[in-house]
DRENGU-637064 format. One record per residue: residue in one letter; z, x, y of N, C-alpha, C, O, CB in turn. Coordinates in steps of 0.1 Angstrom, whole numbers, padded with zeros to 4 digits, always signed. Glycine has a CB too. Layout:
AZXYZXYZXYZXYZXY
...
//
This chain:
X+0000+0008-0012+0000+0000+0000+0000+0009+0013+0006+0019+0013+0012-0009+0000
X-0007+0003+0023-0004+0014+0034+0004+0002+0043+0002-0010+0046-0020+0023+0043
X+0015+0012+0047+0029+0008+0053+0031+0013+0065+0032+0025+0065+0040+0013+0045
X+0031+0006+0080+0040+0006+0089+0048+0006+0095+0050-0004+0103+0039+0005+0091
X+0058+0017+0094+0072+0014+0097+0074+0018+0112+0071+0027+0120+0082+0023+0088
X+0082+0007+0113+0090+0006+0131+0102+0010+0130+0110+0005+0122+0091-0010+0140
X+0105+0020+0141+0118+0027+0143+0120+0040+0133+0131+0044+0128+0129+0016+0141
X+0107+0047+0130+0109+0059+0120+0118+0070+0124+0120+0077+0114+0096+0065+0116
X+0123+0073+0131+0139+0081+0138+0148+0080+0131+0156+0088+0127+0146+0075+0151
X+0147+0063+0128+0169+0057+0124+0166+0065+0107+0157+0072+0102+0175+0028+0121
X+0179+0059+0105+0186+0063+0091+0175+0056+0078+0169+0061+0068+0205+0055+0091
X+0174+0043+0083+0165+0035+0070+0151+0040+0068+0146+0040+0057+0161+0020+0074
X+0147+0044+0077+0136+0046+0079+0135+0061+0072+0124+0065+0069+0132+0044+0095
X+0145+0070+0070+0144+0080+0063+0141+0079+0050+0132+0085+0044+0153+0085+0064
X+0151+0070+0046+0153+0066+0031+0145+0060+0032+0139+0069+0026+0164+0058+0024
X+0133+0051+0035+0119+0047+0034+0106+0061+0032+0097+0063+0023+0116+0036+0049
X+0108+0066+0040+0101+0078+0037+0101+0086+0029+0092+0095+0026+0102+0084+0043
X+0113+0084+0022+0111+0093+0012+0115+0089-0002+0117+0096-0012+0117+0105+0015
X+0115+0075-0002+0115+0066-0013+0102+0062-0017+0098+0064-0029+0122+0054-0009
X+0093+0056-0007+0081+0052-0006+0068+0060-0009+0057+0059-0003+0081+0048+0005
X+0071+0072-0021+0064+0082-0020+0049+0079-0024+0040+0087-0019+0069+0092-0028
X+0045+0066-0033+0033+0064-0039+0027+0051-0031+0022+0041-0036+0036+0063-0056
X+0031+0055-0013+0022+0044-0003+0021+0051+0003+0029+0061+0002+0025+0031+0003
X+0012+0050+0012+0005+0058+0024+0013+0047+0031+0014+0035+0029-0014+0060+0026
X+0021+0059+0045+0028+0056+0053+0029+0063+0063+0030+0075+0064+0037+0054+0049
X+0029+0051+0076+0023+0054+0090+0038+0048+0099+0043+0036+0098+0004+0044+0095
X+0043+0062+0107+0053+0058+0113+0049+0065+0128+0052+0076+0132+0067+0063+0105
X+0043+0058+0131+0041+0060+0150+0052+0067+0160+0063+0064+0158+0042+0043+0157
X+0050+0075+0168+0061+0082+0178+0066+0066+0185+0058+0057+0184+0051+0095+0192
X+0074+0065+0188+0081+0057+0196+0073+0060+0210+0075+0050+0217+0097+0060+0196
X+0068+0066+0213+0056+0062+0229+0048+0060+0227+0042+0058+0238+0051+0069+0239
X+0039+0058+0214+0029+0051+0210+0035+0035+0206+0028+0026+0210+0023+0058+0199
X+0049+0034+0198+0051+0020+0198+0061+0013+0205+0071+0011+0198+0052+0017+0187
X+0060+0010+0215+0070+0008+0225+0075-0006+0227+0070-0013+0235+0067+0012+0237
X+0088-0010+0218+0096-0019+0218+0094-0034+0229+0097-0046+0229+0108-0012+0220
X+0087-0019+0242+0093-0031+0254+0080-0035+0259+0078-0042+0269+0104-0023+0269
X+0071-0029+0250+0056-0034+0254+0050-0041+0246+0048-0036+0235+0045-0024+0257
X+0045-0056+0247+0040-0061+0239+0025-0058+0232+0021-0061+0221+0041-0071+0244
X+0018-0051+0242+0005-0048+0238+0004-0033+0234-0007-0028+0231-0006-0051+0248
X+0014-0025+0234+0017-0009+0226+0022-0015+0213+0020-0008+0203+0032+0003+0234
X+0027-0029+0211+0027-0032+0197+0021-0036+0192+0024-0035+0180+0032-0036+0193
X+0009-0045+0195+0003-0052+0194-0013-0039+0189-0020-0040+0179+0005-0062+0209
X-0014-0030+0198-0024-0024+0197-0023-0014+0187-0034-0010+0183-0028-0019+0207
X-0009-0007+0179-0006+0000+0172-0011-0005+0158-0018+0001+0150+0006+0003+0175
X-0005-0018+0156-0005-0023+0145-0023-0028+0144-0031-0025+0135+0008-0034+0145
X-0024-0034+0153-0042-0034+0146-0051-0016+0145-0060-0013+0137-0054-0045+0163
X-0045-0009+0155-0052+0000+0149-0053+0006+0133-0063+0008+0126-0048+0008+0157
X-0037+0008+0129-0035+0009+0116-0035+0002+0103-0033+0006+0092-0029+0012+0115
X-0039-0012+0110-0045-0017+0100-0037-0020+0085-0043-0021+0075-0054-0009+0098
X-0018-0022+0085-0013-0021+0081-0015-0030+0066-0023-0040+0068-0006-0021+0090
X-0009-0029+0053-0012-0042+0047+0006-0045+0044+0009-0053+0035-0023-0041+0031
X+0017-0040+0053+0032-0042+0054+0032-0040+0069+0023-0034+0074+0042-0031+0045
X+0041-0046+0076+0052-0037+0089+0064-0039+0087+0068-0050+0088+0051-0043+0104
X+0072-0028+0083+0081-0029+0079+0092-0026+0094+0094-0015+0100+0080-0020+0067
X+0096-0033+0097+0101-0034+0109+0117-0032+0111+0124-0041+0113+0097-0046+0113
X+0122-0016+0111+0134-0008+0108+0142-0004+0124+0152+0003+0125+0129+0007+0098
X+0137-0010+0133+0137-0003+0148+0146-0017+0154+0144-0029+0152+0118+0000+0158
X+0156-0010+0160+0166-0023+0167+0174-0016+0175+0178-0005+0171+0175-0033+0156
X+0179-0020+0187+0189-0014+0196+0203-0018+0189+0208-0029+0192+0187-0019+0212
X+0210-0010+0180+0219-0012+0173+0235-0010+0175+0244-0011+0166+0214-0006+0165
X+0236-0006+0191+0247-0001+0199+0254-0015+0201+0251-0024+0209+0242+0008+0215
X+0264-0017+0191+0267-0032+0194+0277-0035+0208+0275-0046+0213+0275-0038+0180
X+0284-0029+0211+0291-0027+0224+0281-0032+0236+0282-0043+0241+0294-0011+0226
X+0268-0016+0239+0263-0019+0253+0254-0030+0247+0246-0032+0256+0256-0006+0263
X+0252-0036+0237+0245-0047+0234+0253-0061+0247+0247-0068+0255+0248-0049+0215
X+0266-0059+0243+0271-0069+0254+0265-0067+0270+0257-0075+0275+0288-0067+0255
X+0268-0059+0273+0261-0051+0293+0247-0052+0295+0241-0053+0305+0264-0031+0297
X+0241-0051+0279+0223-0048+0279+0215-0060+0275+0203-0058+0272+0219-0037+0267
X+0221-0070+0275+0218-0084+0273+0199-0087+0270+0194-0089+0259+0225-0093+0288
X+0192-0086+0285+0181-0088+0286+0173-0075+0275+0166-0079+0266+0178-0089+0301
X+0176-0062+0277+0170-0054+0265+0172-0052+0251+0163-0047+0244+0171-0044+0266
X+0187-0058+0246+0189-0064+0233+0180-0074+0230+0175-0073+0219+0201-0068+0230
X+0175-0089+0238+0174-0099+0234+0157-0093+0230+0150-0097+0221+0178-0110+0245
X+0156-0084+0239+0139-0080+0240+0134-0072+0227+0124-0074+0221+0136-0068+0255
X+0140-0065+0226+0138-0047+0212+0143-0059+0200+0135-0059+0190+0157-0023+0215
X+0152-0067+0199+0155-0073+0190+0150-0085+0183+0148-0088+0171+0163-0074+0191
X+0149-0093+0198+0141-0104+0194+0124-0110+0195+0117-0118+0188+0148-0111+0200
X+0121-0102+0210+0109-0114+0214+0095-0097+0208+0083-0096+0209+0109-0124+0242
X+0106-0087+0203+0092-0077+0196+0091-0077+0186+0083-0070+0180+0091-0064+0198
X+0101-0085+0179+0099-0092+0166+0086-0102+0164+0079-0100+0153+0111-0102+0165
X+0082-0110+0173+0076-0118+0174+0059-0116+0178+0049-0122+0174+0083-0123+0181
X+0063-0101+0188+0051-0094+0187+0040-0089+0174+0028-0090+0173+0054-0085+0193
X+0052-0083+0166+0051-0080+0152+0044-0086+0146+0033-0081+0141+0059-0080+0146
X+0047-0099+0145+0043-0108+0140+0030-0115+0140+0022-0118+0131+0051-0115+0141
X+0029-0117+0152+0017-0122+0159+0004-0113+0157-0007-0117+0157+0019-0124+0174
X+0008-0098+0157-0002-0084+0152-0005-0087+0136-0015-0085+0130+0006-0067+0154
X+0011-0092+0129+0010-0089+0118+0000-0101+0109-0004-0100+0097+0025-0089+0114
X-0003-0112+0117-0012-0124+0115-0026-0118+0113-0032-0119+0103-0011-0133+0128
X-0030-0112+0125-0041-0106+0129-0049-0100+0118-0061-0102+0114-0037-0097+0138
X-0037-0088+0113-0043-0083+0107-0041-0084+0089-0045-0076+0081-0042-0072+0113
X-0036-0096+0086-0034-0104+0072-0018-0094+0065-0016-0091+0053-0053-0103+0060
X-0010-0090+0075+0000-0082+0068+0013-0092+0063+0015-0103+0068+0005-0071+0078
X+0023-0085+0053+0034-0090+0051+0044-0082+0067+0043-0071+0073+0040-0086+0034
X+0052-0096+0069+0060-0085+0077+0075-0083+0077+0083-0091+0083+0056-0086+0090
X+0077-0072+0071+0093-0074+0063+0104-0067+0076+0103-0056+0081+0095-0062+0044
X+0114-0078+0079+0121-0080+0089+0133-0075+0084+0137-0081+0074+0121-0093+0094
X+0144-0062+0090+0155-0062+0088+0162-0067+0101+0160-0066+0113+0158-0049+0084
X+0175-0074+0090+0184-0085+0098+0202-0078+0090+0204-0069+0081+0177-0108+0092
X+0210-0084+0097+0223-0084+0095+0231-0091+0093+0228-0103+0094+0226-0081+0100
X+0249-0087+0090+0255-0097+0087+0264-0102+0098+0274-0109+0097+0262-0093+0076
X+0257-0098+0111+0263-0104+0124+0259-0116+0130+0262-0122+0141+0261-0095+0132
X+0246-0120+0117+0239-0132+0124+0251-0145+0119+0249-0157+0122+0220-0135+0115
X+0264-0141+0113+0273-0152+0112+0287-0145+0117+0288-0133+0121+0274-0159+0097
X+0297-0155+0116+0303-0156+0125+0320-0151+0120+0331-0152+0126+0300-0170+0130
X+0319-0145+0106+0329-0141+0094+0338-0148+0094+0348-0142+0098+0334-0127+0093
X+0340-0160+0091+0349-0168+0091+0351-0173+0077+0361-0178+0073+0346-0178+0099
X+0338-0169+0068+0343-0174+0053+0354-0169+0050+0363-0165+0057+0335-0169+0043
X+0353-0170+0034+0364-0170+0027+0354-0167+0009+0360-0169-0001+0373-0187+0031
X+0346-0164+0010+0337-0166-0002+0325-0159+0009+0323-0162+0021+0335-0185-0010
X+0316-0147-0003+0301-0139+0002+0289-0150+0008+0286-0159+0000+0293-0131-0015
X+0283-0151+0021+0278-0162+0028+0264-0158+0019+0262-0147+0014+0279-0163+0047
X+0257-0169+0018+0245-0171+0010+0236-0175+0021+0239-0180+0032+0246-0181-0002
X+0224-0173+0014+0210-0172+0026+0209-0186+0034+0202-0187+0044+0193-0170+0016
X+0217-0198+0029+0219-0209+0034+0224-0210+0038+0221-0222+0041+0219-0215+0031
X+0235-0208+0044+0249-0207+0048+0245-0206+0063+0237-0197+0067+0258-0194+0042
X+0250-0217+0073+0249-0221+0086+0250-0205+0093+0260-0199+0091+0261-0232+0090
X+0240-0200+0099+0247-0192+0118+0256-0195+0127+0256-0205+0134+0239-0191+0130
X+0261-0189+0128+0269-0185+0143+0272-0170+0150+0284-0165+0149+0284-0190+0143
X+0265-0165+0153+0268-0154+0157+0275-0149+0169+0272-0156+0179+0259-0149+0156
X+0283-0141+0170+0293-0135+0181+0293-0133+0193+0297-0137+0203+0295-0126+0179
X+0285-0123+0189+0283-0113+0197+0268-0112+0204+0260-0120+0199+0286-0101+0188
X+0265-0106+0210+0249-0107+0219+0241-0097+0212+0231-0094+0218+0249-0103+0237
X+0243-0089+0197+0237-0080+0191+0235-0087+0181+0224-0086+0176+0243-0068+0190
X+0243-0097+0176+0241-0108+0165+0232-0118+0170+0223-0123+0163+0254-0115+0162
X+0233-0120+0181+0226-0138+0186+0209-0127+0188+0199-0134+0186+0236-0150+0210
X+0207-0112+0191+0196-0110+0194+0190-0102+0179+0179-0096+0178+0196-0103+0207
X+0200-0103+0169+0193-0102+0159+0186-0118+0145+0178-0120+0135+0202-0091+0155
X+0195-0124+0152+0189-0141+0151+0177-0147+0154+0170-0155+0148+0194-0149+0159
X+0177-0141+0165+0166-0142+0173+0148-0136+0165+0136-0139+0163+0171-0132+0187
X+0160-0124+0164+0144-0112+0156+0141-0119+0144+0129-0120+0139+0149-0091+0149
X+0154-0128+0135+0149-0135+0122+0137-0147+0123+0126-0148+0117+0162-0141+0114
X+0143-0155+0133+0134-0168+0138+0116-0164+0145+0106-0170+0145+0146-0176+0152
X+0120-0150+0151+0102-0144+0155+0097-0141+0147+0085-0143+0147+0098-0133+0163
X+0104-0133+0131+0101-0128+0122+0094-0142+0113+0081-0143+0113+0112-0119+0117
X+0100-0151+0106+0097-0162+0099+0083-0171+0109+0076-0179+0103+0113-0171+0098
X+0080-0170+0125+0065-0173+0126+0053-0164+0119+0042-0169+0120+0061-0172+0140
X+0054-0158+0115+0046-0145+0106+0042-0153+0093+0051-0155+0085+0056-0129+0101
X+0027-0157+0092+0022-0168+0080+0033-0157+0064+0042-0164+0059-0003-0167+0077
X+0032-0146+0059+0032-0136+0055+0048-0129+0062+0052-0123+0072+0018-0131+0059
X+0055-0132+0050+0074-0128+0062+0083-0123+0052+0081-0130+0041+0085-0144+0071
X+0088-0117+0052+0106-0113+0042+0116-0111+0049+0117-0099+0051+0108-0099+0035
X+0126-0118+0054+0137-0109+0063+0148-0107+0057+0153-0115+0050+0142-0115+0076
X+0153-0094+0059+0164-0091+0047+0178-0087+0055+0178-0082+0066+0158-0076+0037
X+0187-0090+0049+0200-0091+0055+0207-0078+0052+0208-0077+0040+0208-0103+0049
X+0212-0066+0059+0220-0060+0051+0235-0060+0059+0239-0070+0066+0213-0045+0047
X+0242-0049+0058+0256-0043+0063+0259-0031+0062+0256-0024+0052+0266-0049+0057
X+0265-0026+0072+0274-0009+0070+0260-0005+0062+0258-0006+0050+0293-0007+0057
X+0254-0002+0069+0248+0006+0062+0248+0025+0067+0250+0027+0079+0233-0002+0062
X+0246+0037+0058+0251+0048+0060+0240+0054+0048+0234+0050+0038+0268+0048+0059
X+0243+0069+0056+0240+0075+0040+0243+0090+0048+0250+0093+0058+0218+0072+0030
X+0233+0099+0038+0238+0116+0041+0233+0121+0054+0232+0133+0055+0233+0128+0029
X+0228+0112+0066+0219+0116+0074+0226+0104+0086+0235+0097+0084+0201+0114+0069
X+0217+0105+0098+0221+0098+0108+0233+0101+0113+0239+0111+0113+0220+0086+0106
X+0238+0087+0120+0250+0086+0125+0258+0073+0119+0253+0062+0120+0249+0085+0140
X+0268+0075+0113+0272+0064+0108+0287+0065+0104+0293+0075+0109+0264+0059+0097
X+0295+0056+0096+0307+0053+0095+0311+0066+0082+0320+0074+0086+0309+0036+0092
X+0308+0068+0074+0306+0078+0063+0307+0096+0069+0315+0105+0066+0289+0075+0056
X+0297+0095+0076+0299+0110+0083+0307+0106+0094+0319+0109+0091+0283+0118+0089
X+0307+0103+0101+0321+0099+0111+0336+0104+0104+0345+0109+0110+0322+0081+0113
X+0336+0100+0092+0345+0101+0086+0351+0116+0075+0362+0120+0073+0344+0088+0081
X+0339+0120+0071+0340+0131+0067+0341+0146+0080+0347+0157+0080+0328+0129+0057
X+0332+0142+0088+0332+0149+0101+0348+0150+0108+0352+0161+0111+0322+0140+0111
X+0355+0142+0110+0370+0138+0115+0376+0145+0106+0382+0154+0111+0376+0123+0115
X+0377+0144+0094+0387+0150+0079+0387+0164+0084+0396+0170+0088+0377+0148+0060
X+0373+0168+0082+0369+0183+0085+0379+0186+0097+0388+0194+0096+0352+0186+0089
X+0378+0181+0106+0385+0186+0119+0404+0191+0122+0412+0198+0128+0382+0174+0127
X+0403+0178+0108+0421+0175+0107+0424+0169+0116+0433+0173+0123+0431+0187+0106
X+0417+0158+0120+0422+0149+0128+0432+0135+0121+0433+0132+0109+0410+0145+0136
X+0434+0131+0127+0444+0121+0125+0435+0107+0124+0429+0103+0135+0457+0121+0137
X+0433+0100+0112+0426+0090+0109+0430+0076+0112+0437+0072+0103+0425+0090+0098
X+0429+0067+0120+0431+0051+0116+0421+0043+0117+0411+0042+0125+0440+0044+0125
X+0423+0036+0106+0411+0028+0103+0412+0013+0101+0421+0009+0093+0404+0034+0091
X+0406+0005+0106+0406-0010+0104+0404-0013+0089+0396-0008+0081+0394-0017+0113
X+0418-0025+0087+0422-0027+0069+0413-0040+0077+0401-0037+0075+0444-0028+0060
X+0413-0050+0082+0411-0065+0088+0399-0069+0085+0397-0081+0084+0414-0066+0103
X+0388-0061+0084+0373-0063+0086+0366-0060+0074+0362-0049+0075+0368-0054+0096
X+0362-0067+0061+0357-0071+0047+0343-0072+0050+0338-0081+0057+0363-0084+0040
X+0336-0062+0043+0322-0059+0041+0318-0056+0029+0324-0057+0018+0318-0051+0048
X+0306-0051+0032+0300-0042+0019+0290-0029+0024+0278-0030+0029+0290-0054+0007
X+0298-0016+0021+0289-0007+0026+0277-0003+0015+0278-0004+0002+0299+0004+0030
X+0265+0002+0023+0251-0002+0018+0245+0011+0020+0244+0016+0031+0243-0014+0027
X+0243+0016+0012+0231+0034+0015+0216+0027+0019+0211+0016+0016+0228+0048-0005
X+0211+0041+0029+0201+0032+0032+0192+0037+0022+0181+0032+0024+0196+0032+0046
X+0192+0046+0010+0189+0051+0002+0186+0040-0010+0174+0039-0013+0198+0062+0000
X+0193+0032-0016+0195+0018-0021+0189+0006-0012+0183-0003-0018+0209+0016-0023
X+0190+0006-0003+0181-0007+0000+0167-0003+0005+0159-0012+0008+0188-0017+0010
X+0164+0012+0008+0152+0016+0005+0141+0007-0012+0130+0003-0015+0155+0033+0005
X+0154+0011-0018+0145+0015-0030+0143-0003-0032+0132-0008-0036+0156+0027-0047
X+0151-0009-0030+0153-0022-0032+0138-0031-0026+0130-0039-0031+0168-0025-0024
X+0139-0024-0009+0129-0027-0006+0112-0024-0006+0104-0029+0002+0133-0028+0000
X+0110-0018-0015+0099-0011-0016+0096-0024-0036+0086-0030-0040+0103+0014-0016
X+0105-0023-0040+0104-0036-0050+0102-0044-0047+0095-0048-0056+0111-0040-0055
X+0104-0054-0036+0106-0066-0032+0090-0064-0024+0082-0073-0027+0122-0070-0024
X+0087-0055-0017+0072-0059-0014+0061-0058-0024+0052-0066-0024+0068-0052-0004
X+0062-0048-0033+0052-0047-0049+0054-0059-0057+0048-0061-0067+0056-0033-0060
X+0067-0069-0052+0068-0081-0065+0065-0089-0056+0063-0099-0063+0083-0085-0075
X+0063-0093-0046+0056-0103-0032+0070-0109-0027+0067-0117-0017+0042-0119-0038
X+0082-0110-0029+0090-0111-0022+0088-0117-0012+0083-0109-0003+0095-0103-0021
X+0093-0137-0005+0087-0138+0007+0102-0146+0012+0112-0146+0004+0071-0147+0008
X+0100-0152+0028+0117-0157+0028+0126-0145+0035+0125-0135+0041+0124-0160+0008
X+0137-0154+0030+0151-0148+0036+0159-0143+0022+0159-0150+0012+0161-0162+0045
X+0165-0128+0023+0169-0125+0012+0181-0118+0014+0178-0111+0024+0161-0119+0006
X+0192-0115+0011+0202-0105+0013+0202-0094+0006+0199-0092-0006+0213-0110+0011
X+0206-0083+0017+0204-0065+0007+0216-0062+0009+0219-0058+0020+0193-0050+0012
X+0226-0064+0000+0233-0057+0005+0240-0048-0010+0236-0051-0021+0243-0066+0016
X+0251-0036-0009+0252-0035-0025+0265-0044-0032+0271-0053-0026+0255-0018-0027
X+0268-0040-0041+0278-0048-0047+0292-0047-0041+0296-0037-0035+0279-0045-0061
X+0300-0059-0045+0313-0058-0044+0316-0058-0032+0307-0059-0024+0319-0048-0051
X+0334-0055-0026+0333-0056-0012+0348-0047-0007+0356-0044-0016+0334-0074-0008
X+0350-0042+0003+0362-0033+0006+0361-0037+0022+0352-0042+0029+0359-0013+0001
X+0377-0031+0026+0374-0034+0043+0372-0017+0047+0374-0008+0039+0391-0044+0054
X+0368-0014+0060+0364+0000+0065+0376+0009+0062+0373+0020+0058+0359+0001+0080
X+0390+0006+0064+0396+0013+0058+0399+0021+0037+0403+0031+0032+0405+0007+0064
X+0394+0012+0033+0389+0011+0017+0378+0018+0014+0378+0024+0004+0385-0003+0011
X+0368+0018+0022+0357+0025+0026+0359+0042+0025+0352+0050+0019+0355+0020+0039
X+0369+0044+0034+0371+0056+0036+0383+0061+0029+0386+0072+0032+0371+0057+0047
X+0389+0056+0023+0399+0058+0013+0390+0065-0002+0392+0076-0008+0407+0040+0010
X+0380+0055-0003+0367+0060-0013+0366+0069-0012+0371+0078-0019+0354+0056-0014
X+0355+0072+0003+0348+0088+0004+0356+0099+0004+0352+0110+0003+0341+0092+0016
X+0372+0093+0005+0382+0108+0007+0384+0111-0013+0383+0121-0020+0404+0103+0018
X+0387+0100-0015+0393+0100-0030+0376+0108-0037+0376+0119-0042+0398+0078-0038
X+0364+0099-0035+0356+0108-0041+0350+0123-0036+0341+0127-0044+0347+0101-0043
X+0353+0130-0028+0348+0133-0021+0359+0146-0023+0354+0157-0021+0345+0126-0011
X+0371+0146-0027+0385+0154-0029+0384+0160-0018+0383+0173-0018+0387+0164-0041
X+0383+0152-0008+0389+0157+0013+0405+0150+0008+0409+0141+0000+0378+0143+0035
X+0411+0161+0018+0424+0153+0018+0425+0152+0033+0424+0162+0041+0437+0160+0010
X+0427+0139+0036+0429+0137+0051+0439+0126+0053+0444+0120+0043+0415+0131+0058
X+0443+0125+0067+0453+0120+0072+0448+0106+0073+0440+0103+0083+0457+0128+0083
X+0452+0098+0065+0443+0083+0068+0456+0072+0066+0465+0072+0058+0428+0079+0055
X+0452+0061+0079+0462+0054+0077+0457+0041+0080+0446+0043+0086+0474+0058+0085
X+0460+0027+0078+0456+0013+0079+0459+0006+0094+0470+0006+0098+0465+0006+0067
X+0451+0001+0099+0456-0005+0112+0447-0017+0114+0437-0017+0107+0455+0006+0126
X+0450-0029+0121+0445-0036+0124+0432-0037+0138+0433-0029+0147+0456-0040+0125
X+0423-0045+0139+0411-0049+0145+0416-0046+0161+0411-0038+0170+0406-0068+0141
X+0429-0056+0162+0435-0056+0175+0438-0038+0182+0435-0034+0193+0451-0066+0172
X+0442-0034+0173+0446-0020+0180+0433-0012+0185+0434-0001+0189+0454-0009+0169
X+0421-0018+0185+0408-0012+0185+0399-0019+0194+0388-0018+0191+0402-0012+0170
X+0401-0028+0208+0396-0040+0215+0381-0031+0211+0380-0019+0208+0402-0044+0234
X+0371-0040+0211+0359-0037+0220+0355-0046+0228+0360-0056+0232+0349-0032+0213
X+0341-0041+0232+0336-0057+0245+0326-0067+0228+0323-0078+0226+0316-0049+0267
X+0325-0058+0222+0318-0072+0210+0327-0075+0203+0336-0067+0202+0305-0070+0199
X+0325-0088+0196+0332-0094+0184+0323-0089+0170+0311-0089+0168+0333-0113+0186
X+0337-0083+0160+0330-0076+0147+0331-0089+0141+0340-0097+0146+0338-0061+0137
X+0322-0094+0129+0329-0101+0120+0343-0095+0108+0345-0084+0104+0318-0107+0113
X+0350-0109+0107+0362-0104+0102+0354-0103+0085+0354-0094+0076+0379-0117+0105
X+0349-0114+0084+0346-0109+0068+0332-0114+0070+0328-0124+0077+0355-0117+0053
X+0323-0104+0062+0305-0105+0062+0306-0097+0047+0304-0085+0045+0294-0093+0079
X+0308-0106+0036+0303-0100+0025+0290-0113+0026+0290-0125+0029+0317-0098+0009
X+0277-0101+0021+0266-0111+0014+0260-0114+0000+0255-0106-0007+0256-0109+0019
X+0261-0123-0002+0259-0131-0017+0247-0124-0021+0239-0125-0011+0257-0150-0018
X+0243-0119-0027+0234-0113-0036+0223-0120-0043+0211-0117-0042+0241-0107-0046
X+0230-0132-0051+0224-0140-0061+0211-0143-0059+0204-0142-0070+0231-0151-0063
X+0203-0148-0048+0191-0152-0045+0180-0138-0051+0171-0140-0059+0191-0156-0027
X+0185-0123-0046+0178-0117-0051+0173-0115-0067+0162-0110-0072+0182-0109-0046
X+0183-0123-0075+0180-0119-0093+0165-0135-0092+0156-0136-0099+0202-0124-0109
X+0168-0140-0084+0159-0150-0082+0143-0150-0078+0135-0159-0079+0165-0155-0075
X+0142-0139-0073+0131-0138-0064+0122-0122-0075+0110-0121-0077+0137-0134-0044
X+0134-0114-0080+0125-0104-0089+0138-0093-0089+0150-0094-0086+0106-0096-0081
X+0130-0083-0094+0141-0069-0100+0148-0070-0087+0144-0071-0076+0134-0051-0103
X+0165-0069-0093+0177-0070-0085+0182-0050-0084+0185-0045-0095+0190-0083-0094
X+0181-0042-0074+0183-0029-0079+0196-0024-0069+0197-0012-0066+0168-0019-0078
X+0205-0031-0064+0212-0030-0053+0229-0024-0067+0232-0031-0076+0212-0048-0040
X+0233-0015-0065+0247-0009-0069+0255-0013-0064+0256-0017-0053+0249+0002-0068
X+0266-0012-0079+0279-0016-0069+0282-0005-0058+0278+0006-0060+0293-0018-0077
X+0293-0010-0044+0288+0003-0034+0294+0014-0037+0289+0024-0032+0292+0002-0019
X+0304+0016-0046+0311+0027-0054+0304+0037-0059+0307+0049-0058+0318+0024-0065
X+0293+0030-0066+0283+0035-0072+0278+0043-0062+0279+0055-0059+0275+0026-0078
X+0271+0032-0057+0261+0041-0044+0268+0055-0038+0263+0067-0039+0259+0030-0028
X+0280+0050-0031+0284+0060-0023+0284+0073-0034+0275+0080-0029+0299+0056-0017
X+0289+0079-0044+0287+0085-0057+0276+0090-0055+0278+0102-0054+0286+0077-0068
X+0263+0087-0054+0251+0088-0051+0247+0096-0041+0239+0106-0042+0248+0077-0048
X+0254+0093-0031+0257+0100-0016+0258+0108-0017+0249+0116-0015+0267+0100-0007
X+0273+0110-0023+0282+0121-0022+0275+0136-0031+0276+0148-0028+0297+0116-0029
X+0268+0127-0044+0265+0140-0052+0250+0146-0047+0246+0158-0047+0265+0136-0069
X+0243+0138-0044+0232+0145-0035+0233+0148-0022+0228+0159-0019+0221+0139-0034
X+0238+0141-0012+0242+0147-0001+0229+0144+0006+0227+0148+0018+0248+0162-0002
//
């Protein structure tokens, strides 16, 4: 398949690159594909002629997401839509990453692909946004993940091994129930789900569930760091966005749709750790 990926910089987009080894894959400079221009997206994607856009690019700063209102709503939502409208054009699938901020973590039980919205925060309501531009695309997948991390980028994993190293003094939110996700694994996941035609709304996320302090309790225990780590609550930590308190995602739809290849996150992290 020849594949167009948006946002080839981030972390996913790594693990796509080098997952994706048996497709020809076209990841544009970011001043050739520019978020904030509708016809730099518009013209990229007909040039290449894509038969995917895998669309991995999002202003992901959930904080100045609050202050940045009009350029979250924009990179997240209405160039989603651009996507889409190229992706028409030129007869592509166009596979949409989405999150678990598009609700409002109030369950009590892993929310399923049906399961009502509410989102929080203005990084959530503008990644809502990107699902609803994404689904005008005749040709659509939007996939849900969380925490996602691996041996690269910036993320909660190296944050945390980075701090250890330092001997700094750890506290970490026990309050906040997820599921951390390599982007290494939902690479692989997703490169399945477009070869089996995969269409819809789907959740990626890996198995089982821990809160960010559990998280890092893992990478220390597997990882034999010994660090200073201690449990604290959401409150001791204000920010200007609302996190959800619990965003585990139900899985099940994927055994439904074709090969299910997502690990439990134990596993994954394991994974991480031993390749690095």
């Amino acid at each position: 398949m020849r594949v167009l990926i948006a946002g080839g910089a981030g972390q996913l987009a790594r693990a796509i690159r080098e997952t994706w080894i048996d497709h020809e894959l076209i990841v544009p400079a970011e001043a050739s594909f520019d978020l904030g221009n509708p016809e730099s997206v518009r013209s990229a994607i007909l040039e290449a002629r894509p038969q995917v856009v895998l669309n991995a690019a999002a202003f992901t700063q959930v904080d100045r997401c609050e202050s940045e209102v009009e350029r979250a709503m924009r990179i997240n939502g209405e160039a989603v839509r651009w996507m889409a409208e190229a992706a028409d054009e030129t007869g592509a699938l166009l596979v949409q990453i989405s999150t678990d901020y598009v609700f409002d973590g109030t369950a009590t039980r892993p929310y399923r692909e049906t399961d009502p919205t509410n989102p929080q925060s203005v990084y959530g309501r503008s990644k809502l946004l990107g699902e609803h531009s994404a689904a005008l695309a005749r040709e659509h997948l939007i996939v849900r993940t969380a925490w996602l991390y691996d041996a690269w980028g910036k993320n909660f994993y190296l944050t945390m091994r980075n701090a250890a190293a330092q001997g700094r003094q750890l506290k970490v939110v026990d309050d906040q129930r997820g599921t951390p996700t390599t982007c290494r694994a939902l690479a692989r996941q997703l490169q399945v789900a477009a070869q089996e035609g995969w269409r819809g709304l789907v959740h990626g996320t890996c198995g089982g569930e821990t809160s960010w302090h559990g998280f890092a309790t893992e990478i220390f225990r597997q990882t034999g760091i010994q660090a200073d780590l201690s449990p604290c609550p959401t409150a001791d930590y204000p920010t200007p966005a609302t996190r959800p308190t619990y965003s585990v995602l139900d899985g099940a739809h994927r055994c439904e749709l074709g090969t299910d290849l997502m690990p439990d996150w134990r596993e994954a992290l394991g994974e991480v750790i031993g390749i690095g």
